[in-house]
N, C-alpha and C positions, 0 to 999 in steps of 0.2 A: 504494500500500500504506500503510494508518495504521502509523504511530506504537505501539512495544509501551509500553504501559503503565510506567513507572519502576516497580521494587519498590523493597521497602524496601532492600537492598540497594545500589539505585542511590544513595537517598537517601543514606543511610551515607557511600558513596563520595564523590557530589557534596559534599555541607557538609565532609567530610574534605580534599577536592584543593582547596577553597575558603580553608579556613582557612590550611592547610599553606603554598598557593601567597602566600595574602595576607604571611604572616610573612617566606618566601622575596623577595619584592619587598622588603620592610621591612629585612630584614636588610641585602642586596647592590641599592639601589639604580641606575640608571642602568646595566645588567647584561644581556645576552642570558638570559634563564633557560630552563629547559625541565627539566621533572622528573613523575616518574610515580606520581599518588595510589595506582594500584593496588598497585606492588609497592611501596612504601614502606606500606604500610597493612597487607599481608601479611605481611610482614617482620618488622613491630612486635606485629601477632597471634601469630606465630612466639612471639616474649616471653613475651605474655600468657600462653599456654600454660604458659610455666616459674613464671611469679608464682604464688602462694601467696594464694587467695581471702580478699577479705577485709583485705588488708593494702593497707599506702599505694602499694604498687609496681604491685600489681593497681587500684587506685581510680584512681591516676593516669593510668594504659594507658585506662582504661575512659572516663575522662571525656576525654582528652585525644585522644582518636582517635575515638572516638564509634563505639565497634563496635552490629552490629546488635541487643546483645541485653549481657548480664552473665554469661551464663552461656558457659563456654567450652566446651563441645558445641556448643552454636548457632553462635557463631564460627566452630569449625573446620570445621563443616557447613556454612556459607555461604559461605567460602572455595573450601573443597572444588569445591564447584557451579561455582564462575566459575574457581578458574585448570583447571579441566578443561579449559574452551573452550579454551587456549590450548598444553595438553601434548600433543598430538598433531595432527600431520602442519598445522602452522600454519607458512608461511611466509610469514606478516607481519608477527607477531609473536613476536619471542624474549625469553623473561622469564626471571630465574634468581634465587633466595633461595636464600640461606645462612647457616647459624649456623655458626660457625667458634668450638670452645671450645679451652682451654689442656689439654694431656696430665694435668694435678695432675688435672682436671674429670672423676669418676666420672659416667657419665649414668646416670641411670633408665632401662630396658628400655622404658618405658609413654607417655616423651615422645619416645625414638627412634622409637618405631611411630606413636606419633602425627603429629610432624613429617613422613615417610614417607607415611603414606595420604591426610593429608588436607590439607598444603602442598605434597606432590609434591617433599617436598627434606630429606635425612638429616643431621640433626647431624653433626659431625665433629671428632673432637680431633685436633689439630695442634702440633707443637713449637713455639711462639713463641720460645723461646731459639733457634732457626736464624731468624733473620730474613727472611734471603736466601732461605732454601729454603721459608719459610712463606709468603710473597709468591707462589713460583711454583706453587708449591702451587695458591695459590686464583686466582689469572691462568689455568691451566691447566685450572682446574674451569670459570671464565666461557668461556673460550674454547670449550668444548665442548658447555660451552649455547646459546652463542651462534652457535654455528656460524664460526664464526674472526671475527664482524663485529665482537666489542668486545674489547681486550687489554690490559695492563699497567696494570689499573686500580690494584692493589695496589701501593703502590712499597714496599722494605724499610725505609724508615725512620717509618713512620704505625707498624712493632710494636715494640713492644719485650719486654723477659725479664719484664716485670710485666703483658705482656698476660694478659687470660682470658678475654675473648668478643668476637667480631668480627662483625658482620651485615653483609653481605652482599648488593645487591642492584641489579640493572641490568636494559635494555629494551632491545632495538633494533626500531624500526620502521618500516617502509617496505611499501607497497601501492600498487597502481595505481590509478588514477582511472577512475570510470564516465564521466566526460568530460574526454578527456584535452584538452592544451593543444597547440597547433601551433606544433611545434619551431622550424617558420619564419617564424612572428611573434613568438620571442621577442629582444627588443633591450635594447641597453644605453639606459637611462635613468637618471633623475636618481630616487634615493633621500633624502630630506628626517629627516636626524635631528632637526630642531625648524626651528623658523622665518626660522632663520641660517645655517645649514649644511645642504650634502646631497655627494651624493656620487654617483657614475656607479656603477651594478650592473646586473647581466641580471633582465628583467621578463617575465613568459610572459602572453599573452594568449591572451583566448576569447571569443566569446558566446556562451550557450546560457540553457535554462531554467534557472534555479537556485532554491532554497529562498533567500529574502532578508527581510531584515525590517529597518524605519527605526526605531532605537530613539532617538526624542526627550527622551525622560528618561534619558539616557546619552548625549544628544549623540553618538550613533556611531550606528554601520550592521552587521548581522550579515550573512554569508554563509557559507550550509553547501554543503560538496565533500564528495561522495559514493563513497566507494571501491569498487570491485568485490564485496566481501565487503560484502554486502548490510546489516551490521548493523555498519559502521562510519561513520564520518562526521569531517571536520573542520570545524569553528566558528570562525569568525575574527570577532573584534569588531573593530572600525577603527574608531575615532575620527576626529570628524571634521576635528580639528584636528591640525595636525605635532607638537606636544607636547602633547596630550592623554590622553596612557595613563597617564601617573600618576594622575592625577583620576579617570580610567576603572578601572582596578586597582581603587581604596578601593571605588568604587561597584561592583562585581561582588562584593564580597564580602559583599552582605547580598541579592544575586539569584542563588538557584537555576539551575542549567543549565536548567531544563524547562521555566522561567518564558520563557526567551528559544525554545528550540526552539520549544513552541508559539506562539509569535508569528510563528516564520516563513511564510511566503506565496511559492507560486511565478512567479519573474519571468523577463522575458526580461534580462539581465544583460552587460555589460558589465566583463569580469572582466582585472584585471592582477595579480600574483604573483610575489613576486621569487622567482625559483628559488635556492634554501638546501640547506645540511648544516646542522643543527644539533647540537652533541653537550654535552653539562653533564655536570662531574662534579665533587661536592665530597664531606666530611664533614657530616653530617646533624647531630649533636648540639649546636648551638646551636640548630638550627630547631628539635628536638624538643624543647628545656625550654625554649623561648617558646610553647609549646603549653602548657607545666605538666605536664613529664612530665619529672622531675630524680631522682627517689629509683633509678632506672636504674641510674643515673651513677656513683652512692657504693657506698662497702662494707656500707651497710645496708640494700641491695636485699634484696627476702624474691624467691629466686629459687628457693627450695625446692623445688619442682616437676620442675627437670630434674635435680637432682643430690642424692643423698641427703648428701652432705658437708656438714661442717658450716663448712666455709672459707670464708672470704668471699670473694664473687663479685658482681661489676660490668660493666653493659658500656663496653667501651673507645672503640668505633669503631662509628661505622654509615655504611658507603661506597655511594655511589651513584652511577651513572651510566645518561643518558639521552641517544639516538641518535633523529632522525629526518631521513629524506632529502625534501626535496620539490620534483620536478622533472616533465617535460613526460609523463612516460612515462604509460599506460594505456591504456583498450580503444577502440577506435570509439564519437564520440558516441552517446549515446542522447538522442532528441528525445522532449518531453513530448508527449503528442498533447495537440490542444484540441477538446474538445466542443462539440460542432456542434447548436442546435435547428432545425426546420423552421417556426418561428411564424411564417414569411410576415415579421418584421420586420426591420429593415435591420441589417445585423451594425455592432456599434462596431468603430470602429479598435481595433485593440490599442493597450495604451499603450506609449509608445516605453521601449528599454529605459532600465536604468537603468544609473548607473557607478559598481562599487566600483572604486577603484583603490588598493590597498596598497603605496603607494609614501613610508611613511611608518611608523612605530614602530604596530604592532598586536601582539593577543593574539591567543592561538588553543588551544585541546582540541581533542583528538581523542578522541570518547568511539565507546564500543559503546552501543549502543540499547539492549540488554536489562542491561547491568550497570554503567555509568557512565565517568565520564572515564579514558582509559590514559595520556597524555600532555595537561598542560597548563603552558604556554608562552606567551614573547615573544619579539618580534624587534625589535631596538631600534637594532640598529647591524650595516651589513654585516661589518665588522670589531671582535671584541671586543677590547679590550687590555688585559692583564692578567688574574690569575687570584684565584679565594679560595685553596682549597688547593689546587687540582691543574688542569689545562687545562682549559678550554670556548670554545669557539667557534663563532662561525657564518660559512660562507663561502659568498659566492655570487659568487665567479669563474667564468668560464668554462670548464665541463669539454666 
């Protein structure tokens, strides 16, 4: 089956999860990351909605995210289209946005319905002076989107009695593989955090036909895993070196996802993977004003849109967390067939396969084909130590 054509929408998305993820590496260095272009992009449109066309709060949203278009009908219309795929009857993926305002906060009737039909997610005033109770509050709202998989992301002390808008916004995902790995060939092996150090984790192996591609101007190698839900896919660049993904980072961020997809080619492959949790969760607003998007932040946000008051209003908080599982589980191989001519001439060998082995610091997207990257990510160390502001981790112990 070819390849659906990127829209522009993907585009959007992709240069969006590009830049974002690039600043994200920048920021937290030497770091397991993992975070979600799409609902962080949603999220911030959520915003855009309340800006006030024309002013620095709306120009900033506009440039600094790179929405499809200026006009916010089109946005919410684009949006619209793509978190649809994801609000009914999806068990791969759980996605959930929220605006979270202060009880002072009158909203407009016209941005409540808006948020509603075409984010799939209702404003909500909430008492910030109960701290405690406004934390479980929105823990209670995730967990119901989420279906119990993500919880206590809110802790009571990120609010305080000067809050007045909280965004809101988390992923969890997990899907099976169209070619799964054999739980009985996965072993503990030597994982290599750079060229001095490595460390014993569990590694899942395969061979089958895969989508692979030798990227010589990146020094690394791509392989795409194919989920059961026909229009997803995971990308892992590997470098070819043990400490190579810093240099590989910089250099992705001026190559398109689509640039590398079609490059791919199918091989016979030799595949190892460390079986992970991985889970991120921080506060967003450092990464969002190294983007150049700061007028948010202050009290001379023109947010005029959601609220007819004439109070000043800021966002405080923009939380986020991101969940993905990747282990042995999925359907019965699928074998590629290979075409056969009758030309009377001698068949060539096939070529022997080839060996990713990801036994070393790699990147990795997981995109949808027809609307762009949901999660893009590293894996840098089986054990993170330490946190920015709240837990992440990746484990790959044995479960």
């Amino acid at each position: 089956m070819p390849e659906p054509e990127p829209n522009t929408f993907f585009s959007s998305l992709d240069n969006f999860a590009s830049t974002f993820y690039g600043q994200l590496a920048l920021l937290y260095p030497g770091r397991n990351l993992i975070c979600s272009p799409l609902t962080i992009q949603s999220c911030l449109a959520m915003l855009r909605m309340g800006a006030v066309d024309g002013t620095v709060t709306a120009k900033e949203l506009d440039k600094g995210i790179g929405f499809v278009s200026n006009d916010t009908n089109e946005i919410a219309e684009g949006f619209q289209n793509v978190l649809a795929t994801y609000q009914e009857n999806s068990n791969v993926v759980h996605m959930a946005n929220r605006m979270y305002l202060s009880q002072s906060v009158q909203l407009r009737s016209e941005f409540v319905e808006l948020l509603t039909e075409k984010f799939y997610s209702e404003p909500e005033n909430i008492d910030f002076a109960e701290m405690a109770n406004a934390a479980n509050i929105i823990n209670d709202w995730i967990v119901s989107k989420t279906k119990r998989l993500i919880k206590n992301l809110v802790r009571p002390e990120v609010i305080t009695k000067a809050t007045k808008l909280i965004l809101v916004n988390v992923i969890h995902f997990k899907c099976e593989w169209r070619i799964r790995f054999d739980k009985k060939a996965t072993r503990r092996e030597f994982f290599y955090l750079d060229d001095r150090n490595r460390v014993k984790t569990l590694l899942m192996k395969v061979q089958n036909t895969f989508h692979y591609a030798d990227l010589k101007e990146l020094d690394a190698k791509a392989l795409r895993l194919s989920y059961t839900d026909g229009d997803l896919h995971m990308l892992i660049v590997l470098p070819n070196k043990n400490d190579g993904l810093g240099q590989l980072q910089q250099r992705l961020l001026s190559i398109p996802l689509t640039d590398i997809i079609s490059g791919l080619s199918q091989r016979k492959v030799n595949v190892k993977l460390p079986k992970f949790t991985a889970e991120y969760e921080t506060e967003l607003s450092p990464v969002i004003e190294m983007l150049g998007i700061k007028r948010i932040f202050i009290d001379k946000a023109e947010l005029g849109k959601i609220s007819p008051s004439q109070a000043k209003m800021k966002v405080s908080k923009i939380l986020h967390k991101a969940f993905v599982e990747v282990n042995e589980e999925g359907n019965e191989a699928v074998a590629v067939s290979e075409v056969q001519t009758n030309s009377g001439k001698p068949k060539r060998p096939p070529p022997p396969p080839m060996d990713f082995h990801a036994d070393h610091p790699f990147y990795f997207v997981i995109y949808d084909a027809q609307h762009g990257p949901l999660l893009v990510g590293n894996l840098q160390s089986p054990v993170a130590a330490g946190c920015i502001d709240a837990p992440h981790k990746a484990c790959l112990c044995e479960r």
